[in-house]
VMD Tcl script that builds the backbone (N, CA, C; Angstrom):
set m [mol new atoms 267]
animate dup $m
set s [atomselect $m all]
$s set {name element resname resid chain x y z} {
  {N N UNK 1 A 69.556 45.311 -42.975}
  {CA C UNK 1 A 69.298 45.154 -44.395}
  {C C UNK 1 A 69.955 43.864 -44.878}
  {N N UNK 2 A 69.122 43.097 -45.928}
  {CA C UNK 2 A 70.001 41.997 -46.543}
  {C C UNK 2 A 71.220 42.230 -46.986}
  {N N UNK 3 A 72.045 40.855 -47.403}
  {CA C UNK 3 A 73.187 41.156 -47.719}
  {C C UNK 3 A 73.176 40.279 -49.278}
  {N N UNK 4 A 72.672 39.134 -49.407}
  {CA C UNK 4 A 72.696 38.733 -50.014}
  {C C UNK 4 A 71.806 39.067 -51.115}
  {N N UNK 5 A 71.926 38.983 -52.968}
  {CA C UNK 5 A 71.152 38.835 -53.551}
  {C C UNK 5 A 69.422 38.390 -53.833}
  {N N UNK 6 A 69.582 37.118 -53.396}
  {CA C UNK 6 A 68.218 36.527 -53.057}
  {C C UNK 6 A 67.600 37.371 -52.282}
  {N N UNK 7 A 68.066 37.194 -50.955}
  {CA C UNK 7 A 67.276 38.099 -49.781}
  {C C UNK 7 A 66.705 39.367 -50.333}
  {N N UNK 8 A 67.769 40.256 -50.679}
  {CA C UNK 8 A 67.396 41.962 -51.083}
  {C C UNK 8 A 66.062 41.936 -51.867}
  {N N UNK 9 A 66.598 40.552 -53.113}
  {CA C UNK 9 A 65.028 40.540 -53.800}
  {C C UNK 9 A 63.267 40.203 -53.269}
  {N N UNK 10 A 64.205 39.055 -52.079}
  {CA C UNK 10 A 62.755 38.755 -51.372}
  {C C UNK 10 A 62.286 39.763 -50.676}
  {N N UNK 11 A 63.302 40.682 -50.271}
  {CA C UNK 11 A 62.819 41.982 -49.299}
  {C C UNK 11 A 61.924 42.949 -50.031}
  {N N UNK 12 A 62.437 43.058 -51.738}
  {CA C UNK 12 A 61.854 44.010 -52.739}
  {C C UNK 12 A 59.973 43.572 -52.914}
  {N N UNK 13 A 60.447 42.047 -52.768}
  {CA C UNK 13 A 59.001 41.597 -53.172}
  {C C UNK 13 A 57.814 41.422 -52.192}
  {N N UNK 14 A 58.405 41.473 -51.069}
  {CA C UNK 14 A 57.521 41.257 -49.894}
  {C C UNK 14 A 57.271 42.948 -49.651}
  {N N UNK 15 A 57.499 43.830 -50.304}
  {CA C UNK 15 A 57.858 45.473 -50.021}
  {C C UNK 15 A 56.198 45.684 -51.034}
  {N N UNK 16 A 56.276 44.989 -52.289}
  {CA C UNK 16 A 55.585 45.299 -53.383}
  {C C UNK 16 A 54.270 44.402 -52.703}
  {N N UNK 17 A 54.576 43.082 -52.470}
  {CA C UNK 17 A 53.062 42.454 -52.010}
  {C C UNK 17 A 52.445 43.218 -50.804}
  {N N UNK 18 A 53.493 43.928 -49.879}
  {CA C UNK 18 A 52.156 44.831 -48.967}
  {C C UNK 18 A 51.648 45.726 -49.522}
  {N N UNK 19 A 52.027 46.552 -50.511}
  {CA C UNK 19 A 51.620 47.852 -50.824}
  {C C UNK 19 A 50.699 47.263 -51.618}
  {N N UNK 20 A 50.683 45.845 -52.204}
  {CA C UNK 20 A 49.558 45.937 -53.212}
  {C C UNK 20 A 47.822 45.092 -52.363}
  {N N UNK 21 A 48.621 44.477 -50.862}
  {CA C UNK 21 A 47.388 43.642 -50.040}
  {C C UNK 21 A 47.184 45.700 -49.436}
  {N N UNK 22 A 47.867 46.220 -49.163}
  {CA C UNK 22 A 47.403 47.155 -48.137}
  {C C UNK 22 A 45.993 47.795 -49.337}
  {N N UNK 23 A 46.137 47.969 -50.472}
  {CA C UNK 23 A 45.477 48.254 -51.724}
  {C C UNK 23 A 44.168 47.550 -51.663}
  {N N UNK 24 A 44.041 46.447 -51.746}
  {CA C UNK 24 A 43.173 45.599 -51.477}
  {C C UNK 24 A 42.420 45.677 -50.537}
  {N N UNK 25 A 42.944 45.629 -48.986}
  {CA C UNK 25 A 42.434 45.662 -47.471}
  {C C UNK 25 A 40.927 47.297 -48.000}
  {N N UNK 26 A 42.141 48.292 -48.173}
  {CA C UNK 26 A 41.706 49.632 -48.499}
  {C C UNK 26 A 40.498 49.406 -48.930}
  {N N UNK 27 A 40.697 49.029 -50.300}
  {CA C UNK 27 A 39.441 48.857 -51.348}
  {C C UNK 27 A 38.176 47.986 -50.583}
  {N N UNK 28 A 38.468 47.075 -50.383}
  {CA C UNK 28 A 37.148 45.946 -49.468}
  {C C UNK 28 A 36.726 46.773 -48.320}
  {N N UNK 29 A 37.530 47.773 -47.588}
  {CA C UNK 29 A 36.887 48.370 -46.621}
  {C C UNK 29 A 35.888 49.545 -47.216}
  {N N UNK 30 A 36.513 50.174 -48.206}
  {CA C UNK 30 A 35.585 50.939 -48.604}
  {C C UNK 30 A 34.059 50.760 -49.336}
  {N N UNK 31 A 34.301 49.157 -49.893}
  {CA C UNK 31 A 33.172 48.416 -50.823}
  {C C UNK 31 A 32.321 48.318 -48.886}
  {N N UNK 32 A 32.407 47.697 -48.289}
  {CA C UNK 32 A 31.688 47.570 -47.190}
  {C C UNK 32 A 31.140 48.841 -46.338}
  {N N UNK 33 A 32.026 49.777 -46.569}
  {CA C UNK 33 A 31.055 50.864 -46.080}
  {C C UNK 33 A 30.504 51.652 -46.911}
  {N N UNK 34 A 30.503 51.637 -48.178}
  {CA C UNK 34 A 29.027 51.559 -48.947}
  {C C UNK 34 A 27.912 51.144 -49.126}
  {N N UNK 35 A 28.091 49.994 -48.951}
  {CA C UNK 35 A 27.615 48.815 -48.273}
  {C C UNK 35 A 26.774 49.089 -47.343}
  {N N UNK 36 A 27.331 49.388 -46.437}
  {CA C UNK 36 A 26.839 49.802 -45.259}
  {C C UNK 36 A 25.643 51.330 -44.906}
  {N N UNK 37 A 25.968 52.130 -45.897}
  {CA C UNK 37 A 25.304 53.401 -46.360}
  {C C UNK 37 A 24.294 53.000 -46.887}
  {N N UNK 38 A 24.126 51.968 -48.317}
  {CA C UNK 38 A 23.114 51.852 -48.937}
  {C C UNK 38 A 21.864 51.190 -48.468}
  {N N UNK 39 A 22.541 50.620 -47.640}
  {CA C UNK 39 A 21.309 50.042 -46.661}
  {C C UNK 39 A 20.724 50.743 -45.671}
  {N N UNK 40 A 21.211 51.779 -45.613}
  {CA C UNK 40 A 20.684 52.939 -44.612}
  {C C UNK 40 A 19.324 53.619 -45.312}
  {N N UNK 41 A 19.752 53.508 -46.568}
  {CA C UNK 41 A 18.622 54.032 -47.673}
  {C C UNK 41 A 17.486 53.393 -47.903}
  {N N UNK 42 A 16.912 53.963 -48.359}
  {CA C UNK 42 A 14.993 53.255 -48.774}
  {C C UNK 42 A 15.369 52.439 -50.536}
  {N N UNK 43 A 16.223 52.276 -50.880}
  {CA C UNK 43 A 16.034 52.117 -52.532}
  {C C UNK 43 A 16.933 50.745 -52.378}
  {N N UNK 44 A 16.078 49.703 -52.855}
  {CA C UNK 44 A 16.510 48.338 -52.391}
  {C C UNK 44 A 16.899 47.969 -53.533}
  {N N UNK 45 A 16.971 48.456 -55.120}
  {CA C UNK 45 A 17.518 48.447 -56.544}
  {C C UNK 45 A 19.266 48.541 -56.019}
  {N N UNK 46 A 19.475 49.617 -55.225}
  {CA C UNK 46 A 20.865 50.518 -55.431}
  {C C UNK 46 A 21.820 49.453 -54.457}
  {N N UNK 47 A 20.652 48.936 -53.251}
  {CA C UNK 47 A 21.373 48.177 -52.009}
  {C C UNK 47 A 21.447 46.958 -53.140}
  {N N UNK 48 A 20.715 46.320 -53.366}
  {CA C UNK 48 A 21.465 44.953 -54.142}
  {C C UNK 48 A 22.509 45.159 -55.182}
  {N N UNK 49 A 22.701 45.997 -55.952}
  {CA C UNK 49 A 24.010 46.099 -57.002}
  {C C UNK 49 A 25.445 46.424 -55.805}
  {N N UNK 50 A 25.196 47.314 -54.904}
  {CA C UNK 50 A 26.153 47.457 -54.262}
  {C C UNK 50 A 26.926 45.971 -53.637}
  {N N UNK 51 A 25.691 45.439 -52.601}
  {CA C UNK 51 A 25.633 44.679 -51.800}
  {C C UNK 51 A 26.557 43.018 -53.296}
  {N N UNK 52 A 26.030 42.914 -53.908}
  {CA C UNK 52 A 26.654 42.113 -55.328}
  {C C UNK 52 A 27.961 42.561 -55.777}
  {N N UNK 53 A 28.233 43.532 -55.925}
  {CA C UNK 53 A 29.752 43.798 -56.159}
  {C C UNK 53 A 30.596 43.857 -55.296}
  {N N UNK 54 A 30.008 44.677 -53.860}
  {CA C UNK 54 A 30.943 43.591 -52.697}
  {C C UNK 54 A 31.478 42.629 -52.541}
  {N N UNK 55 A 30.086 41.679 -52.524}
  {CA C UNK 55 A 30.196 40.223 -52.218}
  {C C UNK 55 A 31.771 39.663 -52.859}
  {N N UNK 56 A 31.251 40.422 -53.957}
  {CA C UNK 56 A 32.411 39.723 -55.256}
  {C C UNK 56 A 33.844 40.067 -54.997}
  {N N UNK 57 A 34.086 41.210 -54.645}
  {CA C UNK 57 A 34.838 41.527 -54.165}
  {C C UNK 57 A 35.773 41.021 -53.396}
  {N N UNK 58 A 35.256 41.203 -52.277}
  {CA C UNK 58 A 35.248 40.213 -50.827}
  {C C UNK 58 A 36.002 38.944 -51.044}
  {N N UNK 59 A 35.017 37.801 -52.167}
  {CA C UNK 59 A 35.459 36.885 -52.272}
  {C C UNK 59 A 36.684 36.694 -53.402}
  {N N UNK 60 A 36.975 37.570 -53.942}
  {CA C UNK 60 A 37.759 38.313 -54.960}
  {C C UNK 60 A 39.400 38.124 -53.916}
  {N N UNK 61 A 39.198 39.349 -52.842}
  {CA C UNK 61 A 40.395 39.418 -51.910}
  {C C UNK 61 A 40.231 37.810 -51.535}
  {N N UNK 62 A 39.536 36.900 -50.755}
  {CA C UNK 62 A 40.094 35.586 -50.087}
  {C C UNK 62 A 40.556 34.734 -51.468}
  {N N UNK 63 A 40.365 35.242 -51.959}
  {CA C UNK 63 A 40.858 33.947 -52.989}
  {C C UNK 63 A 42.000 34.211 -53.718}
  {N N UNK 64 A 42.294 35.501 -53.366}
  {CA C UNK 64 A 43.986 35.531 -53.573}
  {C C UNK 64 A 44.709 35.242 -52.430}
  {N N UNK 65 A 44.049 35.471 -51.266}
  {CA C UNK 65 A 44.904 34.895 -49.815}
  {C C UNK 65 A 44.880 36.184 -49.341}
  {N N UNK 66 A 44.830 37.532 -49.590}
  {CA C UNK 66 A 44.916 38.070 -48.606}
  {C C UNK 66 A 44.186 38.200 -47.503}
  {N N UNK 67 A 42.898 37.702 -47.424}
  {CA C UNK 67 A 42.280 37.749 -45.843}
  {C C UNK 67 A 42.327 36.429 -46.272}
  {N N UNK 68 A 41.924 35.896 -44.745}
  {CA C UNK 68 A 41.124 34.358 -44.709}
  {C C UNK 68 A 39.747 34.041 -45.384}
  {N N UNK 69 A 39.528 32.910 -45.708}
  {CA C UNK 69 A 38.390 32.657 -46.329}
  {C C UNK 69 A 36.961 32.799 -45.497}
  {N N UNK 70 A 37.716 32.367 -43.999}
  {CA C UNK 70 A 36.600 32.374 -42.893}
  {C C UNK 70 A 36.251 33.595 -43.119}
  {N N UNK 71 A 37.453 34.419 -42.937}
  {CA C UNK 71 A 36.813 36.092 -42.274}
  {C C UNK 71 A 35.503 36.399 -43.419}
  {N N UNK 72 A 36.122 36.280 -45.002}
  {CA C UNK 72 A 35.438 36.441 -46.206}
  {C C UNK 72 A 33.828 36.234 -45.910}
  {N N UNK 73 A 34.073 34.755 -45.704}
  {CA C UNK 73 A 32.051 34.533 -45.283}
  {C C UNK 73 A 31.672 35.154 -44.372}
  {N N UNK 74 A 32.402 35.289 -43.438}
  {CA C UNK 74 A 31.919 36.117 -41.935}
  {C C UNK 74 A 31.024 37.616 -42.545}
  {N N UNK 75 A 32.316 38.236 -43.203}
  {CA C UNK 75 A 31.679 39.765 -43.725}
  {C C UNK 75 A 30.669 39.667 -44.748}
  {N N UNK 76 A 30.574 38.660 -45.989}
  {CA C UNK 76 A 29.576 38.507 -46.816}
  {C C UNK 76 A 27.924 37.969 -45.896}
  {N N UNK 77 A 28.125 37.138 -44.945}
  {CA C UNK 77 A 27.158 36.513 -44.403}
  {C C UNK 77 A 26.442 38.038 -43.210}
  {N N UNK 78 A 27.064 38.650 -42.816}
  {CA C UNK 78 A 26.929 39.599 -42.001}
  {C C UNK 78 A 26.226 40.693 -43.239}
  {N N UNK 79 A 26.467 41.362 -44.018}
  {CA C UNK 79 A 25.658 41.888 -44.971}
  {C C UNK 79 A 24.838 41.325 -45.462}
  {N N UNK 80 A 24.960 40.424 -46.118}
  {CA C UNK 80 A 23.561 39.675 -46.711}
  {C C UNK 80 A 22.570 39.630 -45.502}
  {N N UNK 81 A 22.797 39.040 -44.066}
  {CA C UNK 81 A 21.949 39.700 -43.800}
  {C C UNK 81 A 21.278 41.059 -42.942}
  {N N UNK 82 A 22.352 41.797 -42.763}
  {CA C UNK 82 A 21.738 43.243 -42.804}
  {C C UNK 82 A 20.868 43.274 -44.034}
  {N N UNK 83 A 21.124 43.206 -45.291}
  {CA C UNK 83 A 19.716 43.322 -45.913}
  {C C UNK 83 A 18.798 42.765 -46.416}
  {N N UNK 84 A 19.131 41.344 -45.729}
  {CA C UNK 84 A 17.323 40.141 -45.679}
  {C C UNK 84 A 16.601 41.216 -44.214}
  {N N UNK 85 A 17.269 41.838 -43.368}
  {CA C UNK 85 A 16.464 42.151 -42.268}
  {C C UNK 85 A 16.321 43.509 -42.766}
  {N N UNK 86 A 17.129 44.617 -44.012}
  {CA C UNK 86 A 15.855 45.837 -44.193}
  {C C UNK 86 A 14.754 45.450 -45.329}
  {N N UNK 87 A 15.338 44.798 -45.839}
  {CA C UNK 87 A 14.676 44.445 -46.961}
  {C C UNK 87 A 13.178 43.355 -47.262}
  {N N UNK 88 A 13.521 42.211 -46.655}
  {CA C UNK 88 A 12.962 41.181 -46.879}
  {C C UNK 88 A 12.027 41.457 -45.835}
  {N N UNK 89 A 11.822 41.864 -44.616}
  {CA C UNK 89 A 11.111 42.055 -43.875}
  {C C UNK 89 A 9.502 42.848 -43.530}
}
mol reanalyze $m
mol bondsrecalc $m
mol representation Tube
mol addrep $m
């Protein structure tokens, strides 16, 4: 355990930023496997609102830093097109 002032606090705060990225991670995983459901479905209204608030999402988490920006496009580009290929096809 720290000893010093500073430290204890940096320990407090690095305590609070995981619990609030682990929050985040959580949430984006769950937006993606909705995601992932709605496209299983026939109703291409329900897959684009989903598939749109993801996105946002997604790019929501990289732009605070908790994932990488790469990974960000990776997962947005990987859905978009799962549904140019149920959809658009």
């Amino acid at each position: 355990m720290a000893h010093h002032k500073s430290a204890i606090k940096r320990h407090i705060q690095s305590l609070k930023r995981q619990e609030r990225n682990r929050f985040y991670i959580s949430t984006m995983k769950t937006f993606i496997k909705r995601t992932r459901e709605a496209l299983t479905g026939e109703n291409k209204e329900q897959a684009t609102t989903v598939l749109r608030s993801t996105t946002s999402f997604i790019q929501k988490v990289a732009s605070k830093g908790i994932i990488h920006p790469n990974k960000a496009s990776r997962l947005v580009s990987r859905l978009s097109g799962a549904f140019n290929k149920k959809f658009e096809a």
